[in-house]
Structures are given as C-alpha cells and as structure tokens.
C-alpha positions as CSV (number, residue, x, y, z in Angstrom):
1,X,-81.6,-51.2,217.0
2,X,-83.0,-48.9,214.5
3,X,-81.5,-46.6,213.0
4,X,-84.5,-43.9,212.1
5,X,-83.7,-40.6,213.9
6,X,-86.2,-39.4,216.6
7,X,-88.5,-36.8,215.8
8,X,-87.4,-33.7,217.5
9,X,-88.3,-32.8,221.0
10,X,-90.3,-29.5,220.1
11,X,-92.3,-31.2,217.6
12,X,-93.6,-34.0,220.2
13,X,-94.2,-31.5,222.5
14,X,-96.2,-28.8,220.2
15,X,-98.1,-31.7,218.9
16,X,-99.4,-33.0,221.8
17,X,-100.2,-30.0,224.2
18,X,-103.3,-29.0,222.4
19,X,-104.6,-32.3,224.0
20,X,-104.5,-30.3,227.4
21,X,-106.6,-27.5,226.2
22,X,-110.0,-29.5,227.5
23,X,-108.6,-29.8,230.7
24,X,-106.6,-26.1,231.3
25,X,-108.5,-25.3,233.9
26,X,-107.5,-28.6,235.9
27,X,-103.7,-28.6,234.8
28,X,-104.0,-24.3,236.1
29,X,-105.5,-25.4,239.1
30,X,-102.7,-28.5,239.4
31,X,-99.7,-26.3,238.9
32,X,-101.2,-23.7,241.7
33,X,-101.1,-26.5,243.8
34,X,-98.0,-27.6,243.0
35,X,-96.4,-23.7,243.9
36,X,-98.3,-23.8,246.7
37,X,-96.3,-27.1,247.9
38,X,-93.0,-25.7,246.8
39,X,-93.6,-22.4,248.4
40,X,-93.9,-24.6,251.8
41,X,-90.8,-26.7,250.9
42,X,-88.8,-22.9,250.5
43,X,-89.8,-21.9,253.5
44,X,-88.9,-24.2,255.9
45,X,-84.6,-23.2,255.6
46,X,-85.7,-20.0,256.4
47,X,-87.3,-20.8,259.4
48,X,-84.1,-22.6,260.7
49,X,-82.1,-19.5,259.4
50,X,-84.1,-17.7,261.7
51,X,-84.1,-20.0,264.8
52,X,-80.4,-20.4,264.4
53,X,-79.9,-16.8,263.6
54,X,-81.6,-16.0,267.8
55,X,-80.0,-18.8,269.1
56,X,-76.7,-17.3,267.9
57,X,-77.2,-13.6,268.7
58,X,-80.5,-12.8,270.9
59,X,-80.7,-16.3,272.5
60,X,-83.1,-14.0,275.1
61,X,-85.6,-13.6,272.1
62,X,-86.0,-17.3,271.6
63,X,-89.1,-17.7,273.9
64,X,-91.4,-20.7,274.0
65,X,-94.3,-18.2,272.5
66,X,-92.1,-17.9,269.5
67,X,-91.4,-21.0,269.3
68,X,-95.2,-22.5,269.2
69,X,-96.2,-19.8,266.5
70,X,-93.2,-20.4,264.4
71,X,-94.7,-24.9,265.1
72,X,-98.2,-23.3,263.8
73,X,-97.3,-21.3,261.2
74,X,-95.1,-24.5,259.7
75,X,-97.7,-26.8,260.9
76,X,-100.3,-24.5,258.7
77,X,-97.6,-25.0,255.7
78,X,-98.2,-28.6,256.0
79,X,-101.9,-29.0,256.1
80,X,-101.6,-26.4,252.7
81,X,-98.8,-28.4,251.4
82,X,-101.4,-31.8,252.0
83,X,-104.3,-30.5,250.5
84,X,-102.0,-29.7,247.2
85,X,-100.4,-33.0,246.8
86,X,-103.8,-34.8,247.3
87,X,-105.0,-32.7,244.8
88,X,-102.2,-33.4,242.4
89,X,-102.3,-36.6,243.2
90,X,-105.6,-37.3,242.7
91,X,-107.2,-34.9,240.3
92,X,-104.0,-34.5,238.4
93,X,-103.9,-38.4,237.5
94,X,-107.2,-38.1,236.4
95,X,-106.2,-35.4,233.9
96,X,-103.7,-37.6,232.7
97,X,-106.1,-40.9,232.4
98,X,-108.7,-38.4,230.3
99,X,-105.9,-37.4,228.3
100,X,-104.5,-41.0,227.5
101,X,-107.9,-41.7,227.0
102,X,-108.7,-39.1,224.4
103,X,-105.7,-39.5,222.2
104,X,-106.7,-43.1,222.3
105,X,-109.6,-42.3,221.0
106,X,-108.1,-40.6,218.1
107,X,-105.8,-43.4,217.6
108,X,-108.2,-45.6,217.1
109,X,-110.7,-43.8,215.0
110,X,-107.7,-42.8,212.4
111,X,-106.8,-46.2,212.6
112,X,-110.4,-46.9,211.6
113,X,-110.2,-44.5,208.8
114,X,-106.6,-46.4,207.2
115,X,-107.2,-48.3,203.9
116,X,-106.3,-52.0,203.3
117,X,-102.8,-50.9,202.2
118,X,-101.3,-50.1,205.5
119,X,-102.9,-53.2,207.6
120,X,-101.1,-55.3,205.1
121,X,-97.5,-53.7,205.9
122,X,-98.0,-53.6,209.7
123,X,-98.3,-56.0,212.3
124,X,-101.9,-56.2,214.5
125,X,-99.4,-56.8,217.5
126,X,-97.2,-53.9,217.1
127,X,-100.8,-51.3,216.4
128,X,-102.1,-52.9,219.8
129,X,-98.9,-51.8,221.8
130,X,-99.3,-47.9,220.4
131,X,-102.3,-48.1,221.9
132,X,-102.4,-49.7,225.1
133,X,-98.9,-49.6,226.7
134,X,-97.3,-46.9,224.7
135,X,-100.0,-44.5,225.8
136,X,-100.0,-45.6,229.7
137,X,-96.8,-44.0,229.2
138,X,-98.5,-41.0,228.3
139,X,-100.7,-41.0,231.0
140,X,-98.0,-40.8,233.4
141,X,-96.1,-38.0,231.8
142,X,-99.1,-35.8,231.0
143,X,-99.6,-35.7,234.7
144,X,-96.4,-35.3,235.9
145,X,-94.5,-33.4,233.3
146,X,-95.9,-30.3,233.4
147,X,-96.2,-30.5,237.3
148,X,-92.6,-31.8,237.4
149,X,-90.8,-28.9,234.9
150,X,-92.8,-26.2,237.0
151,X,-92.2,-27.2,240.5
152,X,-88.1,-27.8,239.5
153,X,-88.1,-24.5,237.5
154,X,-89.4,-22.6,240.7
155,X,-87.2,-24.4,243.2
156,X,-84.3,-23.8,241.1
157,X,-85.3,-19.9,240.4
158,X,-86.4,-19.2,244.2
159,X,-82.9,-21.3,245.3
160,X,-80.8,-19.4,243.3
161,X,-82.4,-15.9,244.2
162,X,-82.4,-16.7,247.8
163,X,-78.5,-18.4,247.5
164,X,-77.7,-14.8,246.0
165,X,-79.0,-13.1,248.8
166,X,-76.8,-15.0,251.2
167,X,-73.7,-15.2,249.1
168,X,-73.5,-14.2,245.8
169,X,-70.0,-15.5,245.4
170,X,-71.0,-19.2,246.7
171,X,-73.3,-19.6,245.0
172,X,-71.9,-18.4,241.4
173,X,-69.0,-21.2,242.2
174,X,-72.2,-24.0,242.7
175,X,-74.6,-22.7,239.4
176,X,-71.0,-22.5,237.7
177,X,-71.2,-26.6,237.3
178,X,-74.9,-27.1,236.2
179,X,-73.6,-26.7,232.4
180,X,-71.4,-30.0,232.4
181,X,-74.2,-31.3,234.3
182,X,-76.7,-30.4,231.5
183,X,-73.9,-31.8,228.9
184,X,-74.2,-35.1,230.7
185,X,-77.9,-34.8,230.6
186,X,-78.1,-34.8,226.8
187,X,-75.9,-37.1,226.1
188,X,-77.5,-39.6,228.2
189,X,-81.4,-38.4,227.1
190,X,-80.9,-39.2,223.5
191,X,-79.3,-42.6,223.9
192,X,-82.1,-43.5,226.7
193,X,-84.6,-42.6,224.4
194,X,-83.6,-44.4,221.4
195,X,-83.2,-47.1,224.0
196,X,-86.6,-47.1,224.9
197,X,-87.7,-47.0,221.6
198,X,-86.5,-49.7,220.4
199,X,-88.0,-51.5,224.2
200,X,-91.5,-50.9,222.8
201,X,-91.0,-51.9,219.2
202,X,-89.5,-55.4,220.3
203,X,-93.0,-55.3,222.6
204,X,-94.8,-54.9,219.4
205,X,-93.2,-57.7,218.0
206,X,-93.8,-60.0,221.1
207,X,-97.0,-59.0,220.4
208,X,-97.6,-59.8,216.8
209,X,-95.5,-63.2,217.4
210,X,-97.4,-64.1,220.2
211,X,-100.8,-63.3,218.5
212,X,-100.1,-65.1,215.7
213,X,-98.9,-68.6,217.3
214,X,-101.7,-68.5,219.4
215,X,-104.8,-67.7,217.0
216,X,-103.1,-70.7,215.2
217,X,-102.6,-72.7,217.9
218,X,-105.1,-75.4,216.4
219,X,-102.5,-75.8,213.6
220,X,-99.8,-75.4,216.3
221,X,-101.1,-78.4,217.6
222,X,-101.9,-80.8,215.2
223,X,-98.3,-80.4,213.6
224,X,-96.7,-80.8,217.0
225,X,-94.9,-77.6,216.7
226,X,-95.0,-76.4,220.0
227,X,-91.2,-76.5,220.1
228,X,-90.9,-74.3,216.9
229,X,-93.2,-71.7,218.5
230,X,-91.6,-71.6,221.7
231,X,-88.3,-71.0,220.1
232,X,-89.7,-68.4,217.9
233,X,-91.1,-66.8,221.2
234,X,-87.6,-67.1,222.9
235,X,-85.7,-65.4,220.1
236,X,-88.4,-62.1,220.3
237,X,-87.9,-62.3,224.2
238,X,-84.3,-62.2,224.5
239,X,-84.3,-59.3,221.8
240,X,-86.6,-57.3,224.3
241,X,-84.2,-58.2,226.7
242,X,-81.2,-56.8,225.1
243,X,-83.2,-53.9,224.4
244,X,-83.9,-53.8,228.2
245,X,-80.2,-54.1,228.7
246,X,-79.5,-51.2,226.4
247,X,-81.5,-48.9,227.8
248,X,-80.7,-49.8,231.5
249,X,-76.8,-49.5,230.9
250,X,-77.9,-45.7,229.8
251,X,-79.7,-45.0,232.6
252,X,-77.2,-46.3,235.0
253,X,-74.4,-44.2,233.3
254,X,-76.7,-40.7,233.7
255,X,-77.8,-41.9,237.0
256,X,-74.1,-42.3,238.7
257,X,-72.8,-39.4,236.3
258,X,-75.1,-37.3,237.8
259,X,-75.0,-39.0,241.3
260,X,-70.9,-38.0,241.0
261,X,-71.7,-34.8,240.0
262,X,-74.2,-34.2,242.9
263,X,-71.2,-35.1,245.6
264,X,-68.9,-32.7,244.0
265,X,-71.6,-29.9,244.1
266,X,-71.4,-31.2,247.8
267,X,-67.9,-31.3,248.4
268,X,-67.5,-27.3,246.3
269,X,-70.3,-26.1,249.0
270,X,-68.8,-27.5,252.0
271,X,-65.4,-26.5,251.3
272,X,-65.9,-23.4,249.9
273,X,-68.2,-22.5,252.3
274,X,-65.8,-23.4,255.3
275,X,-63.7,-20.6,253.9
276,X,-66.1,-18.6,253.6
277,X,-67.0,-18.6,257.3
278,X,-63.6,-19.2,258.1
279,X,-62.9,-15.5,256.8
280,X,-65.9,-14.1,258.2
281,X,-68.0,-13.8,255.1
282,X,-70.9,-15.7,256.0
283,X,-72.4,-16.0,259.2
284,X,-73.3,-20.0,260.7
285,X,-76.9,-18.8,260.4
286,X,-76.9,-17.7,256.8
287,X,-74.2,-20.8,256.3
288,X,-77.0,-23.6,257.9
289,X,-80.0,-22.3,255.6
290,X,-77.4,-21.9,252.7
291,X,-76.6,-25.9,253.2
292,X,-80.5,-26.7,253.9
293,X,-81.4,-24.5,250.1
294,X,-78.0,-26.3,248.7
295,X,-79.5,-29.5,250.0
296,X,-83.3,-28.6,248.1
297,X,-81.5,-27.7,244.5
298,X,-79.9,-31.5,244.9
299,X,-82.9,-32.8,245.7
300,X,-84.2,-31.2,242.7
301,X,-81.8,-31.8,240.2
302,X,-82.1,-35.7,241.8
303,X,-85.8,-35.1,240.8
304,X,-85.1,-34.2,237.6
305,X,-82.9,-37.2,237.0
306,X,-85.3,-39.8,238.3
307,X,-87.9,-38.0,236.2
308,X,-86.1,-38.1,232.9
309,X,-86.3,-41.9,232.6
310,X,-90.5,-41.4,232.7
311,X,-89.9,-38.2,230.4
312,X,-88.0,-40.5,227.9
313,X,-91.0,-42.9,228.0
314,X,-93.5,-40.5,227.5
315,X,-91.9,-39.0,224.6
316,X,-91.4,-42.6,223.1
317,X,-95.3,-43.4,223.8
318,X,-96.2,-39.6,221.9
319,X,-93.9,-40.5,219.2
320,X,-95.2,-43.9,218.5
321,X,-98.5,-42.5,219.0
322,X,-97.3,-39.7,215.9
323,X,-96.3,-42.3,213.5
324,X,-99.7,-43.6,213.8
325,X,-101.2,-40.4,213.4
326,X,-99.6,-38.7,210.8
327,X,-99.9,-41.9,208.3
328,X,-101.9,-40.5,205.6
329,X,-106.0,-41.5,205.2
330,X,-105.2,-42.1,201.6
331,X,-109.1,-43.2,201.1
332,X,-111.5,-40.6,201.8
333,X,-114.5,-38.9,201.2
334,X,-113.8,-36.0,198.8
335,X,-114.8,-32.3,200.3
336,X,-117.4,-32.0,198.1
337,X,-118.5,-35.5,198.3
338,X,-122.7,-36.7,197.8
339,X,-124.4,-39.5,199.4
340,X,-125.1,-41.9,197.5
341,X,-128.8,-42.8,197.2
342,X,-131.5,-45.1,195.4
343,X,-128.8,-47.2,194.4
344,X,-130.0,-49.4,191.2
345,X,-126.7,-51.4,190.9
346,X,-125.3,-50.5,187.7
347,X,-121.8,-51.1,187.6
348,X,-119.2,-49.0,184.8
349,X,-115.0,-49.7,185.0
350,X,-113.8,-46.7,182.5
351,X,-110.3,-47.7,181.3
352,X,-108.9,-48.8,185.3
353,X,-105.7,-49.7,185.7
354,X,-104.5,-50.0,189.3
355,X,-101.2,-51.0,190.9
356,X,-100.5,-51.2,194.5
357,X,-98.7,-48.2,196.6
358,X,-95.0,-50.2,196.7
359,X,-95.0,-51.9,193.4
360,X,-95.0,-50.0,189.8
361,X,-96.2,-52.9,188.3
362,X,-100.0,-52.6,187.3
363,X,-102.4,-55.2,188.5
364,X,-105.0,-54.7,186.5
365,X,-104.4,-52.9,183.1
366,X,-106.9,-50.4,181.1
367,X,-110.2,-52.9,182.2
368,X,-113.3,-51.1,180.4
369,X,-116.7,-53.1,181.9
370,X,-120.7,-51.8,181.6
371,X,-122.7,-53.8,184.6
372,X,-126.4,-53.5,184.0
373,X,-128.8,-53.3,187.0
374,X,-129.5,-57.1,188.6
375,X,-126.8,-58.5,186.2
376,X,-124.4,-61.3,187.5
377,X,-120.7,-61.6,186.4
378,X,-118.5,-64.3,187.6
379,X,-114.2,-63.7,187.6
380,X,-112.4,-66.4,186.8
381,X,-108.7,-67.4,186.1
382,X,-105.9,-68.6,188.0
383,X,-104.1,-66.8,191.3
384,X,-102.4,-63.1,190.8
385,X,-104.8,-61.9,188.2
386,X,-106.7,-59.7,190.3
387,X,-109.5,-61.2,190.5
388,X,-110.2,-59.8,194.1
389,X,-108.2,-56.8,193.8
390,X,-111.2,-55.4,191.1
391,X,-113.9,-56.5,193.5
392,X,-112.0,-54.6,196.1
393,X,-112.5,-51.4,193.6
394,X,-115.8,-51.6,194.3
395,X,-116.4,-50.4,197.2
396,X,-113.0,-48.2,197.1
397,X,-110.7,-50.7,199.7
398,X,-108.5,-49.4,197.1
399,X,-108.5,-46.4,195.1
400,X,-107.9,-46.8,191.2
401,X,-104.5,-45.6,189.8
402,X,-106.0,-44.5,186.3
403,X,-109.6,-44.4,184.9
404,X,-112.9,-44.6,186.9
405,X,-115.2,-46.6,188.2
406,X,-119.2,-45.7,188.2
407,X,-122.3,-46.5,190.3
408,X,-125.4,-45.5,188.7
409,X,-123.7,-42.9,186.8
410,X,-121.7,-41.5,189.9
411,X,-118.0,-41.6,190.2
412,X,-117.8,-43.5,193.2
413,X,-115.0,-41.0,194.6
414,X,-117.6,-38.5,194.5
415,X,-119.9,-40.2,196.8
416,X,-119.5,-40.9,200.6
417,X,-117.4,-43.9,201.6
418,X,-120.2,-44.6,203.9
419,X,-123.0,-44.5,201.5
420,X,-121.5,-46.3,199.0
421,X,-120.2,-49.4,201.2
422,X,-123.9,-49.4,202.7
423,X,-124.6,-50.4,199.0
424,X,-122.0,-53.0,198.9
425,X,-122.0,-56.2,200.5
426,X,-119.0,-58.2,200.7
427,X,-119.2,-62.4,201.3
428,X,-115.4,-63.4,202.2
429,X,-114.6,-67.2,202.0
430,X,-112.5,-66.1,205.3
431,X,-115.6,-65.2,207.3
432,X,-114.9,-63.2,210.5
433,X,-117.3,-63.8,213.1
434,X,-116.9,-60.9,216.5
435,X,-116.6,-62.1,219.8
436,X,-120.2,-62.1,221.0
437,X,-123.3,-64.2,220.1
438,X,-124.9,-65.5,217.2
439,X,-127.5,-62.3,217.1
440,X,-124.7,-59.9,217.8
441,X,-122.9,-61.1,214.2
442,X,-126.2,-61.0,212.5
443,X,-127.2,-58.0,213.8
444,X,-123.7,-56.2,212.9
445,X,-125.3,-55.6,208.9
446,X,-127.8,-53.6,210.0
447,X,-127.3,-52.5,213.5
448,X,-130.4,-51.8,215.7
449,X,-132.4,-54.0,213.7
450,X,-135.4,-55.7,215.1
451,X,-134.9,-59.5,216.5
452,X,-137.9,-60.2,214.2
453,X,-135.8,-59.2,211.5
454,X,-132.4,-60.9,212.2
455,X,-134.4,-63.9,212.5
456,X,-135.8,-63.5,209.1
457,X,-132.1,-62.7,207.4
458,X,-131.3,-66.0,209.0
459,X,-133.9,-68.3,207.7
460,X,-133.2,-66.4,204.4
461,X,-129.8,-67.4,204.7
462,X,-130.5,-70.9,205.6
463,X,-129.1,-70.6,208.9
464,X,-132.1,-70.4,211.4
465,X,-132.5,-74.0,211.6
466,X,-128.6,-74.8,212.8
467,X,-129.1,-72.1,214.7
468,X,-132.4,-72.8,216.8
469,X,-130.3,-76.2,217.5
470,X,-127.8,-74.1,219.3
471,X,-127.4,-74.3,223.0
472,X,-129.0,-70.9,223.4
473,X,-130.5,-70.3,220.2
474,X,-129.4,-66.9,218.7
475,X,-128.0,-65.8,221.8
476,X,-125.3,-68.4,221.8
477,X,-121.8,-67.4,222.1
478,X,-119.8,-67.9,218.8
479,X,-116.3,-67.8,220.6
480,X,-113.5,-65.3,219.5
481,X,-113.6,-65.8,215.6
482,X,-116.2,-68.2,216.1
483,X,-114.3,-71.0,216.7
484,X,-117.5,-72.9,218.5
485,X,-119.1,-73.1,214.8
486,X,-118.5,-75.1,211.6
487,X,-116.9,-73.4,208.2
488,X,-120.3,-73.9,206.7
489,X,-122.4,-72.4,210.1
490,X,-120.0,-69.6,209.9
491,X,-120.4,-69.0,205.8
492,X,-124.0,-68.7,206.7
493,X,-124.3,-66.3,209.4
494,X,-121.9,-64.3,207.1
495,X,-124.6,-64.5,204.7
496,X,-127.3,-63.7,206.9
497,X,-125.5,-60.3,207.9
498,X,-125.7,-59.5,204.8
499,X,-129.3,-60.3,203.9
500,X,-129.7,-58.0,206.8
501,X,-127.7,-54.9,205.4
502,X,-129.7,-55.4,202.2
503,X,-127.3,-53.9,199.4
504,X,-127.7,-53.5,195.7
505,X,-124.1,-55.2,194.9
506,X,-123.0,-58.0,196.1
507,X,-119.3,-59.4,196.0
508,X,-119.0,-63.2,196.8
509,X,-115.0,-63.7,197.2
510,X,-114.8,-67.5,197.3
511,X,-117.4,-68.0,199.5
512,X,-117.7,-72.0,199.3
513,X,-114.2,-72.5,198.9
514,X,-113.5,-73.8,201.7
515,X,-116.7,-75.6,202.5
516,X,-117.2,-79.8,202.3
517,X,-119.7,-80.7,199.6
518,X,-122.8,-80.8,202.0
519,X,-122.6,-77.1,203.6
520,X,-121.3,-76.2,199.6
521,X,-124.8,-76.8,198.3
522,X,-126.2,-75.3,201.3
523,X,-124.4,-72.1,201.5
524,X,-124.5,-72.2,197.2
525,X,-128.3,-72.3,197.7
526,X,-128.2,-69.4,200.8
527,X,-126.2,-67.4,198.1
528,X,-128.6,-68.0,195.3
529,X,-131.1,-66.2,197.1
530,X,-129.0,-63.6,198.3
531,X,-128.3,-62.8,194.5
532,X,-131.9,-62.8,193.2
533,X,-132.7,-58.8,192.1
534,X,-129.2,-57.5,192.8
535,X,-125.8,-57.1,190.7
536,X,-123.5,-59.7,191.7
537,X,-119.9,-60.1,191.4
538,X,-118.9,-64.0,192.0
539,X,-115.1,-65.0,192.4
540,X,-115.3,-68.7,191.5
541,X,-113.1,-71.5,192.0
542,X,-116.1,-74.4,191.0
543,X,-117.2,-73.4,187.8
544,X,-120.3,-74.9,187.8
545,X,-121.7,-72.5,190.2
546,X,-121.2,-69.8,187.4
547,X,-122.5,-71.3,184.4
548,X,-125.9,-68.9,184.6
549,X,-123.9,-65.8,185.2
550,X,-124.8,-63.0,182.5
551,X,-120.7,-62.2,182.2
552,X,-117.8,-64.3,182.4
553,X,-114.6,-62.9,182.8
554,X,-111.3,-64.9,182.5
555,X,-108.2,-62.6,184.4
556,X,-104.8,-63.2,183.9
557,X,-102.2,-61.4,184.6
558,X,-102.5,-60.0,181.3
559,X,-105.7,-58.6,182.1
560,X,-108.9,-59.8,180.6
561,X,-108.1,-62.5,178.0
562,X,-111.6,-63.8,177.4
563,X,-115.3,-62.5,178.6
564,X,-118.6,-63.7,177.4
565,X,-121.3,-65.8,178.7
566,X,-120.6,-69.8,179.6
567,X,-122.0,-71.0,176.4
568,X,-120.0,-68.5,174.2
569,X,-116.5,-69.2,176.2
570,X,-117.0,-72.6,175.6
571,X,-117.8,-72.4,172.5
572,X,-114.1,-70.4,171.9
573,X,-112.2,-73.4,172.7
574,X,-109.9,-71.1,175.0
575,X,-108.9,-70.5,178.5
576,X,-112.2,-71.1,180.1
577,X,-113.0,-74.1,178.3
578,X,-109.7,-75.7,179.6
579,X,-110.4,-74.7,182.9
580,X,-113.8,-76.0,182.8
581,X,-112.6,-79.0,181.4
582,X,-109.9,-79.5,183.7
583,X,-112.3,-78.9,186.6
584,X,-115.0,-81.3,185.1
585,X,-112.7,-84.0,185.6
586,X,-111.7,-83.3,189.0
C-alpha cells in the first residue's frame, strides 16, 4: 500500500465546498428539510412521555378525544416528515449529480490544459477512474454529508438538552463514554481511508492494464498470448482484492468496536437507570421517553458509523480529484500574451537547449536555426537525438529550458497557445483517427467547415477516391482508432485534416514510415502538396524523400553535427553521406 500521507481533512473539505456555492439555495432548502424531519423524529418520545405520564397519574384525562388529536397531530408530523425526505431524496441527489458533474467538468478541462510531460508519467487508465468512479463517490457524499453532519449534530444537541431536563445525572454518566467512542472512531477513519485509497488506485491500474491488453489485442492475438494477458490481469485483480480485504478488516473492527460500545451505552442506561427509579429519582414516564431519546442518540451514532465508510470514500474520490487538480499547467499562455496573426512561417531557434522535467541531461544543446518563409528543412540522424523533441518546440508541446524560439519575429511564449497551434499542423506517422466517421476526422481541422470543403481537403490529400469506395462514402464509420481502415487510408485522412486547418508550418513526424511502398508514394505525393507555399519541417527515415529540402540537419546526440543542403552534405563525405549510402543499398 502506499505510503504517501493523506492530505488533511480540512484542506479536502475547504477545497471542495466552494463547489456548493451554485447550488446554496438547494443545499439551505435541503438542510431545512432535513430539521424539519428530525424535529418529527424528537417529537414522537415526548408524545409517549406524555401518554404514559396520564396513564400513570390522571388515567381520567386519557380520553379518546385526546387520543385522536395527539393520532393527528403525529399523523401531521408524518406527512411533513414525507414531504422532507422526498425532497432530500430527490432534489438533494440532484445537487449532488450537478456537483459531480461540475467538478468533472473541471477535471477534464485542466486535464485538457496538461502538457505532454505529465501524460507520459501517468497511466490513461488510472486518469479515467479520477473521473468516473472516484467522483460517483462524490456525488454521493455531496448529498448526504452535509445533510448527514446536520441532522446527527441536531439529534445529538436536542437529545442531550432534552436527556438533561429529565436527568442530568443519567445522562452525564451516558455522554461520559462518547470520548473513547470518538478515540475508536479515528483510529479506525484513518486506516479506512488509506484503505480505500489504495482500493481505487489498484482500480486505476485494472484500468490501464486492461486498456492496454485490449487496444492491442490484435497483437495479443497473433502471438497467442492470451495466457500472458490473462495472468497479467489476475495479478492486478488479486491486488484489488487484497486492497478490498484491507479495507474491509477496518471497517469490520470500527463497526463491531462501536457495535460493543453501543450495548454498553445500553447496559450503563438500563442499569443506572433502574437505580435511578429504584430510589425515586426518575419517574417510569420520564424513565420510558428517557430510553426512547437514549434509543434515537444510538441510532444516531449507528448513523454516523454506517456513514463514515461513504464519508471515507468521498474524501478519497475529493482527494484523487486534488492530485489532478493541483498538478501544475506548466504550458500556458503568458498574462500578457498576443494572438498571433498573418502568420508568414518564418522560423528562428536562438541558442535552445531543452532537457526534460525528470532528467538534467540536455536533449538538445545551444541549437541556433533562421527558417525563411516557405522554406523546407528535413531532420535526420539516428534515434535519441531529438529529432522530434525540436519539432515538438514548435508549437510549445514543450517549453524550451534556455534560449528562444521565434515565429515571424514573435517569441512564441508571447503569443496564445491557441493562435499559434492554429498555425501549426502536425502529420504523426501514428495517426489517431476519433471514434466517428470519415467526415467527422476530416472535419476535426477546421471544425464547422463546409462538406464542400472537407471534400476538397480530401481530394487534395489524395484520399477522396478510397474514400467514395467506402460503404457510406464520407459518412462511414472509421471504428475506434480507425481500425476499419488501412495505415496508408488512415495517413491520408490525417493529411486531409490538415489541408483543412490550412497552417503556415507544417511538421511531418515520420509520416510514411510505416506505410508499404504503394500507399508510400501515395501519401509522399499527398504530402508534396501539402508542402507547396508553407515552411516545412520533415523527420525522415527514407532519405530520398528529402533530397530537395532547402536545409538538412543531421542530430545526434551531440546536437547538430552537420547541416547544409543534400548536395553539400554529400559532398562532405560525413554522417549524411554514410546514411545515405547505407540506405541506398537497402
């Protein structure tokens, strides 16, 4: 189980009740409601106090007429006491389903807002439990919490004043055990909630582990390795169950410490009470509603204890939903940031050097580069010598460690994140198609854009003809990642989405790698296009495809060793020429 301490119980709380200050009226209204059902639980002792009280003394007085008003007045309590628990119920679970709903709106719009750097040290599964189970959690508790503390606190307070006014004595011997009680309550509370903790991080990982075999269940497959999976699978489950285990053996120990506990505070009532009547202090009627009020602060305090377990879960599902919450946007627009307009393409890299957040060690060291408008420079060079990691400058996935990087003579942290990715498109050679159809993908570079003009993106792309072939044309479903599609179909709709957007820089990461030789020269002749009057970055792994390019840069992982055009690197008899060489003759 982990060993990170819990974040204190005030901070949780003060950090989440300014989500009820849309709904204060509703959660006023709700704890009204909730008085108003106690107040009718308090009453009803007294009304056998009273009834016992005539029987005992003035039986004469205890006359049918009384008796039916004493029916309608309790039966009036009832109706009220109804029409307050439907209400909470009801109107109070809807409060508590906006709430949920809010903060996961928040959750996921921060996560929205995190950079590349913290989706590559935390699992997809584990993000998707903070927010759907962790905050059903929530949902619960922000309902009942509130209503829960308030209607315990009043039964408690009301009990105890009307206990006093019975028999102060009595009823200073009950309250006198509540402290050990509350001992036992915080012992238990911590342990439960670390417990729990622990429940919905081993959730997470069922999560992530289950994610993962099954969007590779293609490779799965075809290496037979069904087994393997299942037994990763059974590992992750039997952890959750442990972590089940755990937190059930604490709950059981605060349930039957406190069920113990609740028959002494039994046995100290009846006992001590029989004394008192035996000596004449207390009279049976006052002795009968004393029992009935004794009976209610049980019932409460068993409230409270059947409440703490969904108490404990809330405060896990809040806390999760805090880790998320307080990870810091580390890439954002600055406060006094411009939009970037009338974007030519020019491209400066002032001295950058960049290293990633958990390794010292630079990436890229002191790189000085001046892009002209519509120029094309192709990264070469063999794996780890950040080829990728400068293209990801670009459009600020990362932020540089030292120098700067221009657009047009701007500092592109002085521009708006969203202005200056609208001028950047990005080709991937691990194309992610959405869940949807064809248009829907296309449509996602520019969204709201004419059909007439996803169609023209496409045939730009070279992708209208596969596509017309379809089933239903550009309203055919792709399939989650588009797995109905070919690498090369894919690679071109890719394309096409971004022949929609329209940008002045382009970065093609790879994008034929993958591809056989036929949808290559395709998809090499969709990108030509795509390149034609913009300032292109190419990461190439054929080095053919790059032979025109105005700048050639060979990365190593000692930075730049060799830049110039093909003609010149060749002509050096260095690193380029050996990879061209050794490619050649492939």
């Amino acid at each position: 189980m982990s060993e990170k301490q819990p974040m204190r119980l005030g901070y949780l709380i003060k950090r989440f009740v300014p989500y009820f200050k849309k709904y204060k009226w509703i959660l006023v209204l709700d704890l009204i409601c909730a008085a108003l059902s106690t107040v009718c639980e308090l009453v009803f002792p007294m009304l056998v106090r009273y009834i016992t009280d005539m029987g005992i003394n003035d039986i004469a007085s205890l006359t049918v007429a009384v008796i039916v008003k004493i029916g309608v007045f309790y039966l009036i309590l009832r109706l009220i006491d109804a029409a307050a628990n439907f209400y909470m119920a009801d109107t109070g679970h809807i409060m508590g389903a906006k709430l949920e709903t809010d903060m996961r709106s928040d959750l996921f719009n921060h996560l929205e807002r995190l950079s590349h750097a913290y989706y590559s040290e935390h699992k997809i599964g584990q993000i998707m439990a903070r927010i759907t189970s962790d905050l059903f959690d929530i949902t619960e508790f922000a309902h009942h919490c509130p209503e829960e503390v308030f209607i315990c606190v009043l039964k408690i307070v009301v009990s105890f004043a009307i206990l006093c006014g019975i028999n102060i004595p009595l009823t200073l011997i009950i309250f006198a055990s509540l402290p050990l009680v509350l001992c036992f309550v915080k012992f238990f509370n911590t342990r439960m909630r670390r417990a729990f903790k622990w429940q919905r991080d081993q959730i997470g990982e069922i999560n992530s582990q289950v994610e993962d075999s099954l969007l590779g269940i293609r490779v799965v497959k075809s290496f037979a390795n069904e087994g393997i999976e299942s037994e990763k699978f059974e590992k992750g489950n039997e952890k959750f169950l442990d972590a089940k285990k755990l937190g059930y053996f604490y709950m059981a120990g605060f349930q039957t410490s406190n069920r113990f506990f609740e028959g002494v505070m039994y046995l100290i009532v009846t006992i001590a009470g029989a004394l008192f009547l035996m000596n004449g202090k207390i009279d049976p009627a006052d002795f009968t509603a004393y029992l009935l009020y004794v009976s209610t602060l049980l019932a409460t305090i068993r409230t409270i204890i059947q409440f703490t377990e969904q108490f404990q879960r809330g405060m896990t599902g809040i806390e999760r939903f805090l880790e998320v919450m307080d990870s810091p946007v580390d890439i954002k627009d600055a406060p006094d940031a411009e939009e970037l307009t009338d974007v030519k393409g020019a491209i400066k890299f002032e001295n950058v050097s960049f290293h990633y957040s958990d390794d010292n060690t630079n990436v890229l060291t002191g790189i000085n580069l001046d892009i002209k408008k519509g120029e094309s420079v192709a990264l070469v060079g063999p794996s780890g010598g950040g080829k990728t990691t400068l293209c990801s400058l670009i459009p600020r996935f990362y932020d540089v460690t030292e120098g700067r990087i221009l657009i047009d003579g701007h500092d592109i942290r002085d521009v708006t994140l969203q202005s200056l990715r609208n001028s950047v498109g990005v080709v991937q050679q691990d194309v992610y198609l959405f869940s949807g159809t064809v248009f829907e993908n296309i449509e996602y570079g520019l969204p709201g854009a004419s059909r007439e003009d996803v169609i023209k993106a496409a045939k730009r792309a070279g992708a209208h003809e596969f596509i017309s072939t379809l089933p239903r044309g550009y309203d055919t479903y792709v399939g989650e990642r588009g797995v109905k599609l070919s690498g090369g179909q894919k690679q071109r709709i890719s394309i096409a989405r971004v022949f929609l957007k329209n940008p002045p820089v382009i970065v093609l990461d790879e994008a034929t790698s993958a591809l056989d030789n036929e949808s290559e020269k395709i998809v090499q002749e969709s990108l030509e296009e795509l390149a034609k009057g913009r300032t292109v970055f190419t990461i190439a792994h054929r080095l053919t495809t790059i032979r025109n390019a105005n700048l050639i840069l060979v990365l190593t992982e000692n930075g730049i060793e060799e830049q110039g055009t093909h003609a010149e690197l060749m002509a050096k008899n260095g690193i380029y020429k050996s990879l061209y060489s050794m490619y050649e003759n492939m």
